[in-house]
N, C-alpha and C positions, 0 to 999 in steps of 0.2 A: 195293826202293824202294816205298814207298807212294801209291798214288795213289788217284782217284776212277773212278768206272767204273759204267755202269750196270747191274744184275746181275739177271738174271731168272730168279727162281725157281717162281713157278705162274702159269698161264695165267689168264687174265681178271680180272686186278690188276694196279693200276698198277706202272710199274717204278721199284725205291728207287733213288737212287744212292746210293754204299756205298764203303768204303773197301773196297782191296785191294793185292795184293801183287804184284810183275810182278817176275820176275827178272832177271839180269842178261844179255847175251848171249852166245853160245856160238858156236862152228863159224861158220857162216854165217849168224845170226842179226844182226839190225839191231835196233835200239831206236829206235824213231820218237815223238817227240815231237807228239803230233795236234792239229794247228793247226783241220782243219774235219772232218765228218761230216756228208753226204746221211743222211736219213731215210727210208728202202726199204719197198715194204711185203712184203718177206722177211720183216724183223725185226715187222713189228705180225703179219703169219701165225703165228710165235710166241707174241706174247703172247695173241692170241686160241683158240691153243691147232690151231691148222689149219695145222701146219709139215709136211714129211716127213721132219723130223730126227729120231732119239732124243732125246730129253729127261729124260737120265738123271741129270744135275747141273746143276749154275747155270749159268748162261751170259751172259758179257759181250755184249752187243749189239752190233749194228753193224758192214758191214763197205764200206762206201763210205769210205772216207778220206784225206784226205794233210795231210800233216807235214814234219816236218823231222828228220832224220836225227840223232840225241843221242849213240849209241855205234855201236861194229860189233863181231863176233867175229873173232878173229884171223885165218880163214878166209875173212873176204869179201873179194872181188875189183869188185863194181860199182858200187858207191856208199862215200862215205867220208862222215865225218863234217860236218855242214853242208848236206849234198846237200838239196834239195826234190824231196821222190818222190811218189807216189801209190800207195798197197795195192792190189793186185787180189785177189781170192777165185781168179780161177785161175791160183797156185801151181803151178810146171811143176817135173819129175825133169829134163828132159832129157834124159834118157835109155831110158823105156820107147816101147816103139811107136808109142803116138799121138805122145810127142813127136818121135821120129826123122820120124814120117810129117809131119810139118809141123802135127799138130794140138794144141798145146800146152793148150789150153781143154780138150782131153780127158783130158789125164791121169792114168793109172793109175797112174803109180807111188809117189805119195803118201811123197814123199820130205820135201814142205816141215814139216812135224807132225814135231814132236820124239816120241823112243822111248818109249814108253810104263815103258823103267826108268828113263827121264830124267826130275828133277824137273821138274815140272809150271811152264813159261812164266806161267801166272797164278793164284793162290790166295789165300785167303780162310780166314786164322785155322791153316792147315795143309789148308785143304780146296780141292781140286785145281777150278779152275773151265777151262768151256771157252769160247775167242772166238769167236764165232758164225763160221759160215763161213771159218774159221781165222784171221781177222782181229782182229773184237772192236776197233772203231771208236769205240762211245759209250763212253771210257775216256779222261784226261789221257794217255795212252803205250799204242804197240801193239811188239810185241815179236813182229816178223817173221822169217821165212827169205828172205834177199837176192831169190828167184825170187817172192817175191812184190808185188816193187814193181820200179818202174820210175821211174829219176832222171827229172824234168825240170825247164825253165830257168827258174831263179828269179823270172823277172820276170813267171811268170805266175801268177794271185790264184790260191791255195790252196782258198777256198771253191768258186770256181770249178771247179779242176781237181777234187777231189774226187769230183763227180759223172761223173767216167771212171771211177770205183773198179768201176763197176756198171750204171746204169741206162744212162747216154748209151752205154757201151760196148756192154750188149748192144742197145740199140735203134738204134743208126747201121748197130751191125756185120750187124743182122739184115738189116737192107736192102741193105747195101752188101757184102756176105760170103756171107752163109748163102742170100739168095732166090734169086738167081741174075737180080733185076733188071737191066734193061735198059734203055739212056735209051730215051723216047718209050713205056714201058708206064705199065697203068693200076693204082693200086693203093689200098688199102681197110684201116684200121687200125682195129681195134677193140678200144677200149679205150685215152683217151687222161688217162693219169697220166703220170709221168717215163716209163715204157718207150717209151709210145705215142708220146709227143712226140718221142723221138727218134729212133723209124719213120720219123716222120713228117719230120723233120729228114735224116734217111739217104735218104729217097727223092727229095726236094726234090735232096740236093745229089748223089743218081744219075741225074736228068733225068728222073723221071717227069713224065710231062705233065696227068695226073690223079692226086690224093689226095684221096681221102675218109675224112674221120675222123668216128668214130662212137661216141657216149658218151651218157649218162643226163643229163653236166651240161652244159649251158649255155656256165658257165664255162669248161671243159674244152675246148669246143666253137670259144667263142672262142679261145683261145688256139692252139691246132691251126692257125688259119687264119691268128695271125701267123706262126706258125713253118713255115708252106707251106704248109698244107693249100687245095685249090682248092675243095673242097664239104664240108660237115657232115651229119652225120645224126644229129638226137638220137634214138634209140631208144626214151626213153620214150614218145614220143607218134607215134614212125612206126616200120611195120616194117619193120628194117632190110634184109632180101634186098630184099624187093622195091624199096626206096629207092635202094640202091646199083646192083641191074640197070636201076631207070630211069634213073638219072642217066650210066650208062653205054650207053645203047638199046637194053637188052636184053641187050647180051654178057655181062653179067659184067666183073670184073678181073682182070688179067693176072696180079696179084700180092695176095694177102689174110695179115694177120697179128693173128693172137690176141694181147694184150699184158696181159690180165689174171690169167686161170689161172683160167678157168671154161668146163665142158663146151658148155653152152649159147653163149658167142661163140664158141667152136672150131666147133661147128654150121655156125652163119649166116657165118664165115670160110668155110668149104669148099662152102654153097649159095651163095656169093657170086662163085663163081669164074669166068671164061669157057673156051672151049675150050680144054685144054693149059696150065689156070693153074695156080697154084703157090699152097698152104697153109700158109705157115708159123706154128707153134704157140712163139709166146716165152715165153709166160705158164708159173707151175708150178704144176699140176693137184694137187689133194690124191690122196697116192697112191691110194687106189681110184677115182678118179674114170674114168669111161666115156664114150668120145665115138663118139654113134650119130647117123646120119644116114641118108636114105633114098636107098637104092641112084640111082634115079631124079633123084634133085634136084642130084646132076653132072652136072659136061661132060665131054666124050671126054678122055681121058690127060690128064687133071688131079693132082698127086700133093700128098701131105700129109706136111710134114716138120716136124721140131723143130729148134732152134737154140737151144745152150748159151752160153750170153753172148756171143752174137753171134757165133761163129766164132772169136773172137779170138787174135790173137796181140799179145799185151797191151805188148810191147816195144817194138813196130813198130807199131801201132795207135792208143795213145793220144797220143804224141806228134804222132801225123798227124793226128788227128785235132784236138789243141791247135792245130794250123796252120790246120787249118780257121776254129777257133774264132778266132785273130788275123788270119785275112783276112777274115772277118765273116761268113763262111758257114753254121757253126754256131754259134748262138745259145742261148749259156749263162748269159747274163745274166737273159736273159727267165724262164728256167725256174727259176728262184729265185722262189718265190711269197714266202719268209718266213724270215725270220732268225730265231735264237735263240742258247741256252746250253745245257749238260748238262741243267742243271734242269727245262729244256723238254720235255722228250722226251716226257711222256707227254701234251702239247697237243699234239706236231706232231703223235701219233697221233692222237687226236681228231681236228686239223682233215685229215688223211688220208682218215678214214673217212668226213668230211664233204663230203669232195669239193671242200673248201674250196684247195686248193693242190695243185700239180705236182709241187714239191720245195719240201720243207723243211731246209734249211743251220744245222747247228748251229755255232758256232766255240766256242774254248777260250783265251780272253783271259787 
């Protein structure tokens, strides 16, 4: 089948959308029909050439999405045709260690990726392309392994759901999974894009009694404090340690999270901390990136950890958290700064790097 697809071929040009070819499905393979696409800024780290993928061939963008379910392979069992799912990027085996251990987000066994003597899921003229993050979202159809989606009920908006594919998942799940927050602690987000806002949204609905969000923009800033945040701290114009230990009187936060993937807020995350507080690192660091800090500018057993999209377990997760979103607790509406089309894709980057929007919602009318 041929469709449209946005296809990234070298770093720092715009991306074309391009006709391509997407197979049919197999074994446990879904063929998803993609109703909406979040704009991530995974996929602009790409095209600005600052990923930690290989980048050996094309690559379809995009892996925030959901759709609607077109075909199945004779092999699946969880979804049937018609279904409303949502792609996650952490495609679980089931079966290797991390997943027996309950930690399916970790997964090594890398079952969801068809075999490398298997034709190639999507191509271009005969030329084998790959879906970013095994997904490949900015595309009319994503052509899945069943473990990588998860049904849910039709009567909730698509554009909406979508943004579980990724951002809102690992930014609720960080707060509410991975920190090991606690109602009535204090906590400190830096860096408030879609990750951030949804720290921020994860901690609000863990009972933190303080959030402070802290960003360069303004806008950013505002928006933070409808979606919980109790204090701001713009950075460009105050220094953040020392703003967050005042607004706190001195202790520090019980809880700090990185949400950009820069060494420098990883820094002031971990001097931001109070006695026995906890660092968590969301953001993804360019792989040589080095995060130094001065021995002295911690607190007593304080520790610093990372979280891969949140902890998730993406089955039991996202849906719970859609409930959230129909009891009005998390707030997915708001975090839609701007709608668009495929066409789009190389403005929502622009207004991304502009700091002009949270999330940008492409659909596929």
């Amino acid at each position: 089948m041929q469709i449209r697809a946005a296809v990234f071929h070298r770093a720092h040009e715009p991306v074309p959308i391009e006709a391509i070819e997407v197979d049919k499905p197999s074994g446990r393979e879904v063929l998803v029909r993609t109703v909406a696409t979040g704009v991530c800024h995974s996929d602009l780290h790409v095209v600005d050439g600052a990923s930690r993928y290989d980048l050996d061939r094309p690559i379809v963008l995009g892996h925030e999405g959901a759709g609607v379910v077109e075909a199945v392979g004779p092999d699946v069992a969880t979804v049937q045709r018609g279904d409303h799912v949502v792609a996650c990027l952490s495609g679980f085996c089931g079966s290797c260690a991390q997943c027996l251990a309950g930690h399916p987000n970790l997964c090594v066994g890398g079952a969801v990726a068809r075999s490398a003597s298997a034709p190639p899921r999507l191509s271009q003229r005969g030329q084998a392309l790959w879906p970013f993050a095994g997904v490949g979202s900015y595309a009319e159809r994503m052509l899945l392994h069943e473990n990588s989606v998860v049904k849910i009920d039709p009567d909730l908006p698509l554009d909406r759901a979508a943004l579980m594919g990724c951002g809102v998942l690992t930014g609720v799940g960080a707060a509410l999974r991975t920190s090991g927050l606690e109602a009535g602690q204090t906590v400190a987000v830096f860096g408030c894009g879609g990750v951030g806002l949804s720290i921020v949204q994860g901690a609000r609905i863990g009972g933190a009694r303080q959030i402070i969000a802290v960003d360069v923009f303004d806008s950013k800033l505002e928006m933070a404090r409808r979606l919980g945040a109790t204090h701001a701290v713009n950075s460009a114009k105050d220094e953040a340690v020392k703003a967050v230990r005042a607004l706190t009187g001195g202790a520090g936060v019980d809880h700090s999270f990185e949400a950009v993937g820069s060494a420098a807020l990883c820094r002031q995350a971990i001097e931001s901390l109070a006695i026995r507080g906890t660092a968590t690192i969301v953001g993804v660091l360019p792989p040589d990136a080095m995060i130094e800090f001065p021995w002295l500018a911690i607190r007593p057993e304080c520790r610093v950890q990372t979280s891969r999209m949140g902890s998730n377990r993406f089955r039991i997760d996202i849906p719970r958290y859609l409930d959230f979103y129909r009891q009005g607790r998390l707030l997915l509406d708001e975090m839609v700064s701007r709608r668009g089309h495929l066409d789009d894709l190389n403005e929502a980057f622009r207004a991304m790097k502009a700091g002009e929007v949270a999330r940008t919602v492409l659909t596929f009318d």
